[in-house]
N, C-alpha and C positions, 0 to 999 in steps of 0.2 A: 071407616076410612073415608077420607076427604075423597069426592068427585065432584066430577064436572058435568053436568047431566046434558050439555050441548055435544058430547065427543060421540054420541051416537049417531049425532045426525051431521056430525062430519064426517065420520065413516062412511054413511049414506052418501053423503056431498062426493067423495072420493072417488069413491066405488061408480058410479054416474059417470062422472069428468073419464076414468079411463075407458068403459066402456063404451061411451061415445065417440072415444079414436080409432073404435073398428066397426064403427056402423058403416063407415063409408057416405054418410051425410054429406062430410064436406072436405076439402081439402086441409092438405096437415102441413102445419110448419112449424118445426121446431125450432126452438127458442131457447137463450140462454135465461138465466134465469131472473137475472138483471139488466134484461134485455128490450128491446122493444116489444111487447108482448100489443100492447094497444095497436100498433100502425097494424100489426099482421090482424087482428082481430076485425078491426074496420074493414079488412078486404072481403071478411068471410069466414077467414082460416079456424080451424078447431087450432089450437097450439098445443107443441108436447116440450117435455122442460125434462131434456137429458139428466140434467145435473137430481132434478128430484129422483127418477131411476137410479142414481151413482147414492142418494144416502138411501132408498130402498136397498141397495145391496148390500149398504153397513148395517142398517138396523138388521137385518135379516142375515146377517153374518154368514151371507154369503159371498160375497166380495172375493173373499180368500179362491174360492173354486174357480174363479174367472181370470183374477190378476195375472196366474202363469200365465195365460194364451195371448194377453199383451204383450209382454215379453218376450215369447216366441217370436212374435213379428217385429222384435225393435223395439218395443218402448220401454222406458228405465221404470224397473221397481221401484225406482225414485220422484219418479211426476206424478201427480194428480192419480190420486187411487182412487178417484171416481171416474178419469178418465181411462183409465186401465181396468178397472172392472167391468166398466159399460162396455168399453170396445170386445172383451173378454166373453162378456155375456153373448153380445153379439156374435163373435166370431164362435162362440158353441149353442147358438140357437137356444138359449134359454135365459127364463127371467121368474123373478118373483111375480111379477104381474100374470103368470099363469096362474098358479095355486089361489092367490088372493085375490086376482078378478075376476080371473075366468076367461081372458083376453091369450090370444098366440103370443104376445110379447108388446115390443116398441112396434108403434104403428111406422108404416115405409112414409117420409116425408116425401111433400111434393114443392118444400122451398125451404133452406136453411138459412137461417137468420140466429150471428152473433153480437155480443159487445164486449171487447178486451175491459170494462170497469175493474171487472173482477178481476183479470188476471191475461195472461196471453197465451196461456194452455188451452183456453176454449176455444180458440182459431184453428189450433191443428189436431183438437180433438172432431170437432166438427168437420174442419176436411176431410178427416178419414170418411166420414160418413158422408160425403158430397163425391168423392170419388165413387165409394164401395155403393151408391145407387143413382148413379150419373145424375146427380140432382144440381142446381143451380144454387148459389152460396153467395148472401150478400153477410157484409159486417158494418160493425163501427168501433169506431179504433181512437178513443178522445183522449186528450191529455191527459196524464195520470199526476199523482206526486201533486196538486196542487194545494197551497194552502188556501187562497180562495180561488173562486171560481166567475170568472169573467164573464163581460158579454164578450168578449173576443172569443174563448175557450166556446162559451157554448153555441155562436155562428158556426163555429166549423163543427161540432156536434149536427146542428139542426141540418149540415149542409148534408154531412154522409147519412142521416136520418132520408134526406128527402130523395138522394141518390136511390134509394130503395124502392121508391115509388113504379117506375118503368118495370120491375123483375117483380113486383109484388103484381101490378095489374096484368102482367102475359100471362104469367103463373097462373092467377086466381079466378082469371076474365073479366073483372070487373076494374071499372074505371075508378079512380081514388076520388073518395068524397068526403070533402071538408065536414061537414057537419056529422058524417055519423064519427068520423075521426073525432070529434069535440064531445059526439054522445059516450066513447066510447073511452074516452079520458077523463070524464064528470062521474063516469060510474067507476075508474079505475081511482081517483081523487075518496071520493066516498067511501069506497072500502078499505085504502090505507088510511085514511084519517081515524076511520074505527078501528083498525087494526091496533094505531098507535094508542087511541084511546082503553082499548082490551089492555097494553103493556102497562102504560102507564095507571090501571088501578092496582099492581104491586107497590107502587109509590106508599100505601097504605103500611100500617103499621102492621095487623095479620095481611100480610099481602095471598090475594086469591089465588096467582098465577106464578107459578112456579119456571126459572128456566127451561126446564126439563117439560113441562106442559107447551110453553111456548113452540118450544119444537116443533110438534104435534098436530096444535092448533093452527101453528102460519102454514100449512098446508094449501087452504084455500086462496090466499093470497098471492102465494106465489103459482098456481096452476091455473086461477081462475079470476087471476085481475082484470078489473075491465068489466066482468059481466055485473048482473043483480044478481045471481047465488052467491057471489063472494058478498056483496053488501048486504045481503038477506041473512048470512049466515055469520056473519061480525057482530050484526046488531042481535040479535040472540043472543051469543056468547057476552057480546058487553051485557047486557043487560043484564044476566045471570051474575056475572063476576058484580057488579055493581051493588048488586044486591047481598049478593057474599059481604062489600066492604063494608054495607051498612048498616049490617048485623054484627060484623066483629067475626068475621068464618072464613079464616085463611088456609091454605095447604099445609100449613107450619103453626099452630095456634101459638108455640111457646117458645118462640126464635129468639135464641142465645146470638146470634150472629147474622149479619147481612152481608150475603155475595156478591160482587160481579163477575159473569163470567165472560171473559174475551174472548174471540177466537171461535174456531167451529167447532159443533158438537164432535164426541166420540161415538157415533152412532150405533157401534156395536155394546157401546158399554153405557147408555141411557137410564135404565132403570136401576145397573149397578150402583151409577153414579149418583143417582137421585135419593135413592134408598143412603147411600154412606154419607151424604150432608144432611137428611132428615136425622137419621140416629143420631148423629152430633149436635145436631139444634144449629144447624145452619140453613138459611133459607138462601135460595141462590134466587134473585128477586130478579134482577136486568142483565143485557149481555147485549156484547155487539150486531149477535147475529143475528137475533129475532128484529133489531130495529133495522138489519138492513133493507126490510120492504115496508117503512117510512117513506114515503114521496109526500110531503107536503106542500112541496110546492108545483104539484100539477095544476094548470090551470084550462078549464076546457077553453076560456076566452081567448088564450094564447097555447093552442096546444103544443106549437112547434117546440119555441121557447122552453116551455116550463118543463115538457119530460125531456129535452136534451139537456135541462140542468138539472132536474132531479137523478136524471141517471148516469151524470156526472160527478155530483156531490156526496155520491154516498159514502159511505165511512172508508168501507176498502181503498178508495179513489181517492184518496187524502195525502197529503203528505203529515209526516209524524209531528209537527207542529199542529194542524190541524187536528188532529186523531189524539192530543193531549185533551186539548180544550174540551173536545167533543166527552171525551170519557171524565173528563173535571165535571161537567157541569152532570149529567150523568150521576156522579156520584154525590152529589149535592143531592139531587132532584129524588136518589130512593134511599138517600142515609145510608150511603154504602162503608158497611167496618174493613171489608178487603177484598180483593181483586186475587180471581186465579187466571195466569195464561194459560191458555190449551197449545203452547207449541207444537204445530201438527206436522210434523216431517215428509208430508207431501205435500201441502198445503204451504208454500215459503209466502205466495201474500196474501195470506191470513193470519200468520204469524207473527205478532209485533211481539216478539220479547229475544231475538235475537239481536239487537241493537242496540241493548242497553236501556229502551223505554220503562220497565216495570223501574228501574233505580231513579230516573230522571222523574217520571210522573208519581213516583212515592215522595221523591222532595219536593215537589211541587203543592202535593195534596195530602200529606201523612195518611195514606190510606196504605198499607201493608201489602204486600204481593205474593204471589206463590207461583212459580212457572211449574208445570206439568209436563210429562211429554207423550206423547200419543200420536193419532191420526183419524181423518174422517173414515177410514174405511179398512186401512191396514192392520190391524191386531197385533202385527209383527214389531209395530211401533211401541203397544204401549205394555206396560209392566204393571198388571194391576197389585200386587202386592208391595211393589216399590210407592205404586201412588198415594194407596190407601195411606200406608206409613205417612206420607208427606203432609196429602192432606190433613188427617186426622192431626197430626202435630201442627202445623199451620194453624188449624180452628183453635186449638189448647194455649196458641200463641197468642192468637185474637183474645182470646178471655182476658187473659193474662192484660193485655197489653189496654184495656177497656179499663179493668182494674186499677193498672197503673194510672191510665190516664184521670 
């Protein structure tokens, strides 16, 4: 069986990062996940990233056990089933990160820090947790829906960026400093740019890296941007996959079919899902989700600037013009044969296939579509026998239509 002989020493990496948020070292500030993780890091802070807790409790399919108790208190079985699960967790004093770290839970933060990019459910899911430990709450809130992205757009970024500065130094005690803020963005710059380099050797014909690995893998990216374990532990993993590509040693040696997957994973159904495009001779190669923690254009030289636009440009932040282009070129760039959306019925912006895009960017790009329906955390969402059936005829469709062509 194909492995990846790095995934043990991200386990390690993992394992590390959560036990360090209860040593009581340093102060804690949570963090969305596309968020300002750098500014908070430069003060000091250890960071914790709710949203990675909310798909621990999809992979671990425990979600389900917590969602009621959101509920209970008001919130709809209908928003963010990571933000109803976490809150859920919470309000029943329990988490996965007992069993698998060895940690009491979420460490208590001592400053909450958001960024609407992704959505404007992380504003009032983090309030709850700013009220329920009278913690102090800064955000940023930038233009969304844009097709390109200005310097006008990212001024007012940099501006609610610097607004943070005053609540980060009472918090943390320490006065804000330019330069480790620059050290501390050259090292976050280095490890996405290997990140994107990891994604990008699927470009290859056996591609090494598998949607479903991606997952997995952008762990340390997303919890540990910023430091040298995240670039320490990128450049391994490229290194390995690299060496995969130039031997000919893919996760799929004999792929009948190249995927893209849109949208967010189904965290409880990962291995289902990966296991039923392997048996078919599909490779699921690239996907939205894994490039959302691309920032290529950090620059330590300007650090204001560059992360108030890379955490403005990311995909989700796009307007649907944009988000064509993006996923055009995309499928150029891994010889993508078709595209599946994950419509995630809590997840409404993450979801681009309710507006008609899978029909519009199929004429644009003849690349074939398949909507799914699911969620990141709910089960109640998804039908795995109804999907199987879909998919599996979808890829039969692919042959077919290969043939034709």
């Amino acid at each position: 069986m194909y492995k990846i002989a790095a995934t043990e020493r991200m386990k390690e990496l993992m394992g590390a990062y959560f036990r360090s948020l209860e040593s009581g070292a340093k102060k804690i500030a949570w963090c969305t996940s596309v968020g300002p993780a750098e500014l908070l890091r430069s003060f000091g802070f250890e960071v914790y990233f709710p949203e990675n807790h909310g798909a621990l409790l999809g992979t671990t399919r425990t979600a389900m056990d917590f969602i009621p108790e959101a509920v209970k208190c008001g919130y709809s079985g209908h928003v963010c089933s990571y933000t109803t699960a976490d809150i859920g967790a919470f309000l029943k004093k329990e988490s996965p990160l007992q069993k698998h770290y060895g940690i009491k839970g979420a460490p208590k933060p001592d400053l909450i820090a958001f960024n609407t990019n992704q959505c404007r459910e992380v504003e009032d899911w983090f309030a709850f947790y700013a009220e329920q430990f009278n913690c102090p709450i800064v955000g940023i809130q930038p233009p969304r829906h844009l097709d390109e992205v200005s310097q006008d757009e990212v001024d007012l970024v940099v501006k609610q960026f610097k607004k943070m500065i005053p609540v980060c130094e009472q918090v943390s005690g320490q006065k804000f400093d330019l330069d480790r803020f620059r050290e501390v963005v050259k090292l976050s710059k280095e490890a996405t740019l290997l990140w994107q380099k990891v994604l990008k050797t699927s470009a290859a014909a056996n591609a090494p890296l598998s949607f479903f690995d991606g997952t997995i893998h952008m762990g340390p990216i997303v919890v540990l941007r910023g430091t040298q374990m995240a670039k320490d532990y990128y450049t391994i993993l490229l290194a390995e996959l690299e060496d995969n590509v130039l031997n000919g040693i893919g996760f799929l040696p004999k792929a009948q079919t190249r995927i893209f997957w849109e949208g967010m994973p189904i965290w409880g159904k990962l291995r289902m899902m990966s296991d039923l495009f392997a048996a078919n001779g599909a490779a699921v190669v690239a996907s939205t989700y894994c490039s959302s923690w691309v920032f290529d254009q950090f620059d330590e030289n300007d650090p204001w600037n560059s992360t108030a636009r890379a955490y403005t440009e990311i995909f989700i932040n796009r307007s649907e013009k944009a988000k064509m282009k993006m996923l055009s070129d995309w499928f150029r760039e891994f010889s993508i044969d078709g595209i599946v959306y994950h419509d995630s019925k809590t997840c409404f912006n993450n979801s681009n296939a309710k507006f008609g895009m899978p029909q519009r960017l199929r004429t644009l790009t003849s690349v074939p579509a398949l909507v799914i329906e699911g969620d990141l955390c709910d089960l109640r969402f998804f039908s795995e026998g109804q999907s199987i059936t879909k998919i599996e005829t979808f890829l039969e469709q692919l042959e077919e239509f290969k043939i034709y062509s």
